[in-house]
C-alpha positions in Angstrom: -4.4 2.1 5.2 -8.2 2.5 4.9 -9.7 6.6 6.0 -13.2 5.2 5.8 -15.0 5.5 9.1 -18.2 3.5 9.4 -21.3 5.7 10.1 -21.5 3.6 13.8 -18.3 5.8 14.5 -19.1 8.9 13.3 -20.2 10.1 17.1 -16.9 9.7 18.1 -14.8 12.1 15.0 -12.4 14.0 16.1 -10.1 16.5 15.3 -6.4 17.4 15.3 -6.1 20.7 16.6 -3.1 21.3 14.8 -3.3 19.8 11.7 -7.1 19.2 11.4 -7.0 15.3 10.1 -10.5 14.1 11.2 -10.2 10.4 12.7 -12.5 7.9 15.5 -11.1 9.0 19.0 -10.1 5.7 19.3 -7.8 6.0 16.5 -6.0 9.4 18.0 -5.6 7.2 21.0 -4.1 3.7 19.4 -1.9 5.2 16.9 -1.8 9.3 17.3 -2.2 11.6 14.9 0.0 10.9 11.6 0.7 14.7 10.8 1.8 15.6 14.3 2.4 12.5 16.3 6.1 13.5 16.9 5.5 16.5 18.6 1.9 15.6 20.3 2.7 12.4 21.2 -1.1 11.0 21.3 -0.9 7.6 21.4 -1.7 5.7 24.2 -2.5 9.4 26.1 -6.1 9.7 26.4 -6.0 13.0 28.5 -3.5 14.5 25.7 -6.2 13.3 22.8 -9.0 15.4 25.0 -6.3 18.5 25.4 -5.2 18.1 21.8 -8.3 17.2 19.4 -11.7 18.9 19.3 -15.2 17.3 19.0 -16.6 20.7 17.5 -15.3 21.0 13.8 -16.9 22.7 10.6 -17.0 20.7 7.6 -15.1 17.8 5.9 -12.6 17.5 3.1 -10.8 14.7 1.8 -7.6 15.2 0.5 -6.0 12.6 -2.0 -2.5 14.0 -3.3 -1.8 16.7 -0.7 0.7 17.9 -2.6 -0.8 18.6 -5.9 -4.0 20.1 -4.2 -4.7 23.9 -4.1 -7.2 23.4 -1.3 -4.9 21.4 0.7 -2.3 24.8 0.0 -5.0 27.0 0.8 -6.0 25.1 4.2 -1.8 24.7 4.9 -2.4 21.2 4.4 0.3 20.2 1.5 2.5 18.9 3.5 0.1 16.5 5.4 -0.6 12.6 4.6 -3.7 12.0 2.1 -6.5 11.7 4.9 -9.7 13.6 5.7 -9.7 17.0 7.3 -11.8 19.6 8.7 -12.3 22.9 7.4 -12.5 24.6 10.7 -11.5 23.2 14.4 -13.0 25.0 17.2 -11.0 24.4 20.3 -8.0 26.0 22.4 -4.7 24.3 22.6 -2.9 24.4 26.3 0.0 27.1 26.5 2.6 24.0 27.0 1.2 22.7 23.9 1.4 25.4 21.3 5.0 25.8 22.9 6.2 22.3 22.1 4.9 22.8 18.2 6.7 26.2 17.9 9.9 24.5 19.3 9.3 22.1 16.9 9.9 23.9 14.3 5.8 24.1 13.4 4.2 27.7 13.2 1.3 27.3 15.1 -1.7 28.8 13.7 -5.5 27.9 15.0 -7.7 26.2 12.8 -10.8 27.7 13.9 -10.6 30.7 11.4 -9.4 33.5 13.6 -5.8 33.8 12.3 -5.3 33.8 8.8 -2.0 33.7 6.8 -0.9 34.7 3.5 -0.2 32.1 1.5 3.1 32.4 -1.2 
């Protein structure tokens, strides 16, 4: 599977406000997101990719072996698939939302920088 997005798609980035992989809308709305996709359930939603994913993101990182990777641990990525990701997602998940993660078993922290954890 190919994380290349072709500069005529760049317009339409988005990211996951959970897990802050970076993908085309499109993509978020064909085949979810591949981090959270049990939980969100994306796919074939578009009004849970608006709710869920955030057009307003701070930089870019690409993450090969998430597991190895001390960024990935530092951005509480190491547990993702290899993909791109965004450094900082501005955008508020819905109560309902952040309710379903936690039940999930998924501590729900925002990726917009205004929580921070310490990391073990």
């Amino acid at each position: 599977m190919s994380f290349f997005v072709p500069p005529s798609q760049h317009r339409s980035l988005r990211a996951c406000m959970v897990c802050s992989i970076v993908q085309p809308a499109s993509k978020f709305q064909t085949q979810g997101c591949p981090n959270c996709e049990d939980v969100l359930q994306l796919a074939g939603r578009s009004d849970s990719v608006l709710e869920c994913t955030s057009t307003v993101f701070e930089g870019m990182m690409t993450i090969t072996e998430p597991a190895k990777s001390w960024v990935a641990k530092w951005q509480r990525l190491d547990g993702y698939v290899p993909g791109v990701y965004a450094v900082k997602v501005v955008g508020i998940l819905p109560e309902d939302v952040i309710s379903d993660v936690e039940n999930a078993g998924i501590k729900y922290l925002p990726r917009d920088g205004t929580a921070t954890e310490d990391i073990q």
